[in-house]
N, CA and C atoms as a LAMMPS dump frame, in Angstrom:
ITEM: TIMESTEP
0
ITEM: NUMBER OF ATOMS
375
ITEM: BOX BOUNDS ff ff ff
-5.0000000000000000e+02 5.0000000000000000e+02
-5.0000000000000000e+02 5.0000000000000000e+02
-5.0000000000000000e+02 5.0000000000000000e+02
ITEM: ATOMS id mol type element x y z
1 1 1 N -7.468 -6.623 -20.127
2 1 2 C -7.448 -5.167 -20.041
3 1 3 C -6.071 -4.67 -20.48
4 2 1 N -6.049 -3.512 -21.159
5 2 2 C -4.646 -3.146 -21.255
6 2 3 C -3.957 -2.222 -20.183
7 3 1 N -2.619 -1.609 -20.151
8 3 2 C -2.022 -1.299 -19.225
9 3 3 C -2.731 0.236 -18.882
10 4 1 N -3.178 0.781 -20.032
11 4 2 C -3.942 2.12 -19.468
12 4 3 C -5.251 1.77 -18.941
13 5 1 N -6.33 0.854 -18.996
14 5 2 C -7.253 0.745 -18.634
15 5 3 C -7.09 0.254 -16.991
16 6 1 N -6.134 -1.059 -16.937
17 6 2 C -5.607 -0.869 -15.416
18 6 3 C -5.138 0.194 -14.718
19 7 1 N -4.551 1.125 -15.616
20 7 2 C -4.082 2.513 -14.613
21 7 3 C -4.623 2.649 -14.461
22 8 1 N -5.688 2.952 -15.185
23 8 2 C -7.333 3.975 -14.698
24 8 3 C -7.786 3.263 -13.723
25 9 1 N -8.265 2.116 -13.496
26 9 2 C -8.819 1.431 -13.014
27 9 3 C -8.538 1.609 -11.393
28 10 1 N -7.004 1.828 -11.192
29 10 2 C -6.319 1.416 -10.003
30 10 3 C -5.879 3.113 -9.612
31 11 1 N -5.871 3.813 -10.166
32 11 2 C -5.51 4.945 -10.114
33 11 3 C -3.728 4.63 -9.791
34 12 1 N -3.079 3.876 -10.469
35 12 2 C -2.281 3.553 -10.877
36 12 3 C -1.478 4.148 -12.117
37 13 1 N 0.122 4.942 -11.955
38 13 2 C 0.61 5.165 -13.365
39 13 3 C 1.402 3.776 -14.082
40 14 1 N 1.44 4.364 -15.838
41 14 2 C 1.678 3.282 -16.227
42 14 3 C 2.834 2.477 -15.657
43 15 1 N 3.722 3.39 -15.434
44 15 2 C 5.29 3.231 -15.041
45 15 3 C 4.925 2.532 -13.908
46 16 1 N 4.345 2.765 -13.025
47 16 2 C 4.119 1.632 -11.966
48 16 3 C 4.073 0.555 -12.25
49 17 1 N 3.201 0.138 -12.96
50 17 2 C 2.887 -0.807 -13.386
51 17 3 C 3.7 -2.162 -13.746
52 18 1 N 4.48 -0.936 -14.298
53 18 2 C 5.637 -1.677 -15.303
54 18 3 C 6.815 -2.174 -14.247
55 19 1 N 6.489 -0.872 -13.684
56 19 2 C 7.808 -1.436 -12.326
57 19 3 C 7.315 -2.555 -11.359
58 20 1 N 6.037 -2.942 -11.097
59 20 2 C 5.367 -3.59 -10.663
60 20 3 C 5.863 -4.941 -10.899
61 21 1 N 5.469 -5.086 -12.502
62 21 2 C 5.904 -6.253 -13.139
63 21 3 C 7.615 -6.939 -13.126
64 22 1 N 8.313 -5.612 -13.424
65 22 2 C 9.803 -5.708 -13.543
66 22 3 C 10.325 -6.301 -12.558
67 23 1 N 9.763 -6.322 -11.08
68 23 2 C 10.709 -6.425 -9.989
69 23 3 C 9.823 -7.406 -9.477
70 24 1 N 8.553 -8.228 -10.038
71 24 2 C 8.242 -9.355 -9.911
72 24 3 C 7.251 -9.451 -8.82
73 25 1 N 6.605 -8.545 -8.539
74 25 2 C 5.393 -8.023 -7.429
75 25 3 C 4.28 -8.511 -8.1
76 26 1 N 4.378 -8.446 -9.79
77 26 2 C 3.109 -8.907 -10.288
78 26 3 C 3.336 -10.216 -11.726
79 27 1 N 2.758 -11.036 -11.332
80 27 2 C 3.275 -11.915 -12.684
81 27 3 C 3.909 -11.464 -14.074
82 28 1 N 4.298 -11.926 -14.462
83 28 2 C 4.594 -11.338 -15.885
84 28 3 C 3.073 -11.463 -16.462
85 29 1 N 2.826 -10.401 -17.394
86 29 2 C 1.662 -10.179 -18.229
87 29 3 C 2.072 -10.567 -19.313
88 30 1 N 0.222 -11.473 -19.728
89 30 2 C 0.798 -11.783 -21.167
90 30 3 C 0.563 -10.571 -22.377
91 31 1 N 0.803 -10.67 -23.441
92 31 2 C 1.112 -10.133 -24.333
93 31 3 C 0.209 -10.674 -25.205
94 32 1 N -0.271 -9.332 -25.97
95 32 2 C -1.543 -9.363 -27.167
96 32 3 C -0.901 -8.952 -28.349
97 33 1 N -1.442 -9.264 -29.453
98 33 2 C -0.947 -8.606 -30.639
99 33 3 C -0.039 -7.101 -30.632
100 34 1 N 0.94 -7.21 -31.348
101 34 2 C 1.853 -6.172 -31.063
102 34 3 C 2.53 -6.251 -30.053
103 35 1 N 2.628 -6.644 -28.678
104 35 2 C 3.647 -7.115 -27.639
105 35 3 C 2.827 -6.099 -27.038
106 36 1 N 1.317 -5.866 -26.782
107 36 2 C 0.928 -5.065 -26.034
108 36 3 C 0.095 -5.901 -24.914
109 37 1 N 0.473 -5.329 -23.543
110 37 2 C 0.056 -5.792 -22.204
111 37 3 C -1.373 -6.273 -22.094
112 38 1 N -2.14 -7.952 -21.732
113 38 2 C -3.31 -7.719 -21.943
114 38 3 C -3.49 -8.411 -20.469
115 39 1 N -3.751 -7.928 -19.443
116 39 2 C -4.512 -8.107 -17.91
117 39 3 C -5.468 -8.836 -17.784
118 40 1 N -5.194 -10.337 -17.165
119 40 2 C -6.217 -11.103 -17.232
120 40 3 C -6.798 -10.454 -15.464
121 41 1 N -7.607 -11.495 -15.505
122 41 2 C -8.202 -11.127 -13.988
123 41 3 C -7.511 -11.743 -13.072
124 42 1 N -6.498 -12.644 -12.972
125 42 2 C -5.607 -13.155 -12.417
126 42 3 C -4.467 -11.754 -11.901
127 43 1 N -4.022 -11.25 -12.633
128 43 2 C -3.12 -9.869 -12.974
129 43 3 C -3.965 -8.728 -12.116
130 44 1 N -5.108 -8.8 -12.544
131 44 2 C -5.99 -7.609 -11.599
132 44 3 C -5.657 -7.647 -10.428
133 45 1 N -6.021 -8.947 -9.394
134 45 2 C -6.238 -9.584 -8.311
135 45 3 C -4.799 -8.738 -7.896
136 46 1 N -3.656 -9.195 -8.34
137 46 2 C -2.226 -8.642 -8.185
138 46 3 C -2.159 -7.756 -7.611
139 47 1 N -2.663 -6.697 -8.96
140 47 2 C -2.236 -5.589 -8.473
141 47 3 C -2.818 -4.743 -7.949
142 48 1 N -4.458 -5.072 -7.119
143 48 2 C -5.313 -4.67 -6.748
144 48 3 C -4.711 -4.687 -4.914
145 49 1 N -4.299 -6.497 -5.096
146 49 2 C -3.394 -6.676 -3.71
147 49 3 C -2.199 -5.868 -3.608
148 50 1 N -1.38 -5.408 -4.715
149 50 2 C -0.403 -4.637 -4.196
150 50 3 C -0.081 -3.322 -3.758
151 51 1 N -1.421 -2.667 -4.578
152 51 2 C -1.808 -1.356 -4.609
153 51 3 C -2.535 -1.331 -2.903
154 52 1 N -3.224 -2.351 -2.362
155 52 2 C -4.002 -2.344 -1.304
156 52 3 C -2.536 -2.202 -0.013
157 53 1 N -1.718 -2.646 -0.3
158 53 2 C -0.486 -3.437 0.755
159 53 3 C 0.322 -2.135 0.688
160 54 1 N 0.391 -1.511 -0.245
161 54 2 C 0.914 -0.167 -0.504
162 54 3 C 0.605 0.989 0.085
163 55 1 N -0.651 1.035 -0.128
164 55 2 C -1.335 1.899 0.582
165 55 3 C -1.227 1.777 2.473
166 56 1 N -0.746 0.629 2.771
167 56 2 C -0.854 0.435 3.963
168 56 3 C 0.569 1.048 4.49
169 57 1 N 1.392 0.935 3.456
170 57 2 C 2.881 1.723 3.659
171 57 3 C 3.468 0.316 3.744
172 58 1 N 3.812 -0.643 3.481
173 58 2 C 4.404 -1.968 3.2
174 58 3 C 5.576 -1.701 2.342
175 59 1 N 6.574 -2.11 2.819
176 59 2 C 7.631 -1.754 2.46
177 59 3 C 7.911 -2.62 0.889
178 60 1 N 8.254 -1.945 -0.34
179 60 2 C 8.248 -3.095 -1.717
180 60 3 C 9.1 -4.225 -1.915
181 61 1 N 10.427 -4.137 -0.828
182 61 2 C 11.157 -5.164 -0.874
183 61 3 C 10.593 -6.196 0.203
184 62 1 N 9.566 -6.134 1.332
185 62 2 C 8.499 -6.612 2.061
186 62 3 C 7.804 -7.647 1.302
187 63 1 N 7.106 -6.385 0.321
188 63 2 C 6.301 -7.367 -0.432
189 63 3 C 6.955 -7.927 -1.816
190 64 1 N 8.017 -8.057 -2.305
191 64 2 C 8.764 -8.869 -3.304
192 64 3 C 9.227 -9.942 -2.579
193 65 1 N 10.351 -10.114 -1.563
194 65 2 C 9.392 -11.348 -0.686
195 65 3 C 8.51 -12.043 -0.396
196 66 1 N 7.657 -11.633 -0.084
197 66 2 C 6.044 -12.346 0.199
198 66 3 C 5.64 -12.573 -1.245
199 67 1 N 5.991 -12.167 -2.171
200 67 2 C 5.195 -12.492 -3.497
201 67 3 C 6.562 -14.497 -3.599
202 68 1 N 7.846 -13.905 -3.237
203 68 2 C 8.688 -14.597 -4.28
204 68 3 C 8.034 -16.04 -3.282
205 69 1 N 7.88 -15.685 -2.047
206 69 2 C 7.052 -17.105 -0.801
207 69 3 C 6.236 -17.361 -1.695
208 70 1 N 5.336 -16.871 -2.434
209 70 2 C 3.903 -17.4 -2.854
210 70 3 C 4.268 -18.651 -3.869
211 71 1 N 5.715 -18.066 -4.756
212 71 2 C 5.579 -18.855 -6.106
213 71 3 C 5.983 -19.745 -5.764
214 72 1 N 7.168 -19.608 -4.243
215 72 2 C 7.97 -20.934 -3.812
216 72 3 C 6.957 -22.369 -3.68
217 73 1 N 5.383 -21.846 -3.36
218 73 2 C 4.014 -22.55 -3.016
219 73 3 C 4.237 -23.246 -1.699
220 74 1 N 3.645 -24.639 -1.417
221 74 2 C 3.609 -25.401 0.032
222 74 3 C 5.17 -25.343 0.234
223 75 1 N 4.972 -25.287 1.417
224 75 2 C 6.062 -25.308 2.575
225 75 3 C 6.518 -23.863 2.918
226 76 1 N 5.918 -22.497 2.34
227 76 2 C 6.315 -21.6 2.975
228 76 3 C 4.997 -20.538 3.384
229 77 1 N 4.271 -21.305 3.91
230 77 2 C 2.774 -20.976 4.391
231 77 3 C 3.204 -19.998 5.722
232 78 1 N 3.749 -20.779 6.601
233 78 2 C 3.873 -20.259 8.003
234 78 3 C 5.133 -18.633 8.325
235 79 1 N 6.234 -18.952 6.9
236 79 2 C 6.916 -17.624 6.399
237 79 3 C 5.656 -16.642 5.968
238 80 1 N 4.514 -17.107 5.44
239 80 2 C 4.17 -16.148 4.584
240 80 3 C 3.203 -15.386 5.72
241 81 1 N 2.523 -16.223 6.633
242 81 2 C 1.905 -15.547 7.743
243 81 3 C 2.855 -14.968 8.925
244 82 1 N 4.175 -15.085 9.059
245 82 2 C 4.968 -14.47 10.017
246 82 3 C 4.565 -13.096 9.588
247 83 1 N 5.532 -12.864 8.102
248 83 2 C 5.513 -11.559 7.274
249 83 3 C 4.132 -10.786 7.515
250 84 1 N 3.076 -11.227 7.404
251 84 2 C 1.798 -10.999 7.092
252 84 3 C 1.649 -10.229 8.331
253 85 1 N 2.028 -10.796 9.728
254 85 2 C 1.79 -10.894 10.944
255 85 3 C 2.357 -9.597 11.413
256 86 1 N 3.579 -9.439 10.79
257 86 2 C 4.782 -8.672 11.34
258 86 3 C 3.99 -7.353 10.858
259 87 1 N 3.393 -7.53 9.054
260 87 2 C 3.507 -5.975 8.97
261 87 3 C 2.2 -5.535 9.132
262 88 1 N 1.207 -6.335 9.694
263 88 2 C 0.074 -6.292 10.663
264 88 3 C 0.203 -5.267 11.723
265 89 1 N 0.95 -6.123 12.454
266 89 2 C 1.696 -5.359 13.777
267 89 3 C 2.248 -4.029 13.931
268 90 1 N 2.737 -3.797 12.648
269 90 2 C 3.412 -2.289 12.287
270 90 3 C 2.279 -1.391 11.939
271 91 1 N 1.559 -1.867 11.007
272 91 2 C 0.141 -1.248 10.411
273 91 3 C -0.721 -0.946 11.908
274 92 1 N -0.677 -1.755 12.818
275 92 2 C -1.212 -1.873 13.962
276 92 3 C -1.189 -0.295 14.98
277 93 1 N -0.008 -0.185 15.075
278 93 2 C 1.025 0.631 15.667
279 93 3 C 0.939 1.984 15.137
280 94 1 N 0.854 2.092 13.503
281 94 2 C 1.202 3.646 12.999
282 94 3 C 0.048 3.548 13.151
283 95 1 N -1.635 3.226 13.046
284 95 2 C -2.931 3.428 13.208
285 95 3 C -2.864 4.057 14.787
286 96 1 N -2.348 3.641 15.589
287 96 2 C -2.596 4.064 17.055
288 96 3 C -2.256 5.396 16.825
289 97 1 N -0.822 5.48 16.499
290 97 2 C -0.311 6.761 16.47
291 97 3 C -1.027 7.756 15.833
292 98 1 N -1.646 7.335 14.376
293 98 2 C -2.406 8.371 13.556
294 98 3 C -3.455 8.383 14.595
295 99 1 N -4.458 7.226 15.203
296 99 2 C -5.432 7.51 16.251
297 99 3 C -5.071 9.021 17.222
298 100 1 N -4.051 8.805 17.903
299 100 2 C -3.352 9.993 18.921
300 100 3 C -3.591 11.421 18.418
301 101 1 N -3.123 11.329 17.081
302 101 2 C -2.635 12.881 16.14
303 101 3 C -4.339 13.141 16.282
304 102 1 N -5.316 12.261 15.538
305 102 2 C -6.285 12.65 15.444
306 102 3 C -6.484 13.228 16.37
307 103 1 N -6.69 12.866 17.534
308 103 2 C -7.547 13.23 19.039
309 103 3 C -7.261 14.477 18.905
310 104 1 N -6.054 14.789 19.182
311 104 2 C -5.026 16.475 19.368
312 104 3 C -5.577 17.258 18.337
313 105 1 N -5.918 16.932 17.074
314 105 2 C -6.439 17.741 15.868
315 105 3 C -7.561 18.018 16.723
316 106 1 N -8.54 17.065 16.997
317 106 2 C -10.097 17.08 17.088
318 106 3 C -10.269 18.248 18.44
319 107 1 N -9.058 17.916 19.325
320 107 2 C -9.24 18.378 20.382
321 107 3 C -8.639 20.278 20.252
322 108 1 N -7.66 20.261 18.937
323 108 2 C -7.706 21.632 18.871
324 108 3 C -8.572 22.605 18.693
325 109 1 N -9.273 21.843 17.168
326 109 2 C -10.58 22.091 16.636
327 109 3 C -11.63 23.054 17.773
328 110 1 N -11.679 21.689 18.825
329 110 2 C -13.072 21.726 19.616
330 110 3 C -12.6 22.951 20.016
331 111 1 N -11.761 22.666 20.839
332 111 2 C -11.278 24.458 21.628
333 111 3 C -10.195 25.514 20.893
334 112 1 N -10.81 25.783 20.047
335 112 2 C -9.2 26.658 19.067
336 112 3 C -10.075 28.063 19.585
337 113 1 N -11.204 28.082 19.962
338 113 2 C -11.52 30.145 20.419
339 113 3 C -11.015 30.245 21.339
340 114 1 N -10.646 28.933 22.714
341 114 2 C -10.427 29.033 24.261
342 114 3 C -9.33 28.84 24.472
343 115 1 N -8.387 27.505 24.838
344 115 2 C -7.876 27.253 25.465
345 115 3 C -6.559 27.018 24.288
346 116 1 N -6.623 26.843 23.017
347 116 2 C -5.566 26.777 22.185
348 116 3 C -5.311 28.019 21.625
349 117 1 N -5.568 29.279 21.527
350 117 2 C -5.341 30.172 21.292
351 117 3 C -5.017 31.104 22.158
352 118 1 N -4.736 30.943 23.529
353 118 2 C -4.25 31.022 24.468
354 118 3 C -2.888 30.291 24.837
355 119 1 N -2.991 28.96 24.33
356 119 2 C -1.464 28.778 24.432
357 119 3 C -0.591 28.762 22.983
358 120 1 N -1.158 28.941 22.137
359 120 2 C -0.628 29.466 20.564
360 120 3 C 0.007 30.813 21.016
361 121 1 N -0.836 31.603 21.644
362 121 2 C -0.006 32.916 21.843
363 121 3 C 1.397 32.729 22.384
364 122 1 N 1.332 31.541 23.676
365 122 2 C 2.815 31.73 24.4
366 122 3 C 3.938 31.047 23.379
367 123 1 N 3.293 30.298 22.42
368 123 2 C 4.26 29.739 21.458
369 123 3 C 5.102 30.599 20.194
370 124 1 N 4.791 31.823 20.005
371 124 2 C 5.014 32.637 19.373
372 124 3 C 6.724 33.446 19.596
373 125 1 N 7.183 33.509 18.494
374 125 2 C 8.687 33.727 18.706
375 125 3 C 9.103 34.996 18.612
């Protein structure tokens, strides 16, 4: 695939991409006629995982680590599940919190004719 068809694909810009590659999050891509980017499915997998880890709010120097563990291969299995573990745990944590916010939304929602518009008034400056 080339580098615009992966953008599309990933809803990914190109420049990402590129920065993706640059700072070693995603293999180097090989190169097609003209020195243009060609995405095997190996490359997909990448950046499908990085775009996924991203989305989770994973910090990029997090995951340039955990990538550079992968290439190191055997013997840094149990590093690579600490990391894994750790930003589990964090992912864990801001979900509760977004859980909380929700409730308070849901719970404004439910009562915004009664009991929140009643204390919206005393909040008023």
């Amino acid at each position: 695939m080339t580098i615009a068809e992966v953008s599309r694909h990933y809803e990914l810009s190109i420049d990402t991409l590129r920065y993706y590659e640059r700072v070693g999050l995603i293999p180097p891509v090989r190169r097609g006629k003209g020195g243009m980017r060609d995405y095997s499915d190996k490359d997909m997998e990448w950046v499908g995982f990085i775009k996924c880890m991203r989305i989770a709010n994973i910090p990029i120097e997090v995951l340039i680590d955990y990538v550079k563990l992968v290439k190191e291969g055997q013997g840094t299995q149990e590093s690579r599940k600490t990391l894994l573990k750790e930003q589990r745990d964090r992912l864990a944590e801001r979900i509760a919190n977004l859980q909380e916010i929700l409730e308070k939304l849901d719970y404004k929602i439910a009562n915004y004719g009664t009991a929140v518009l009643t204390v919206e008034k005393k909040l008023l400056w």
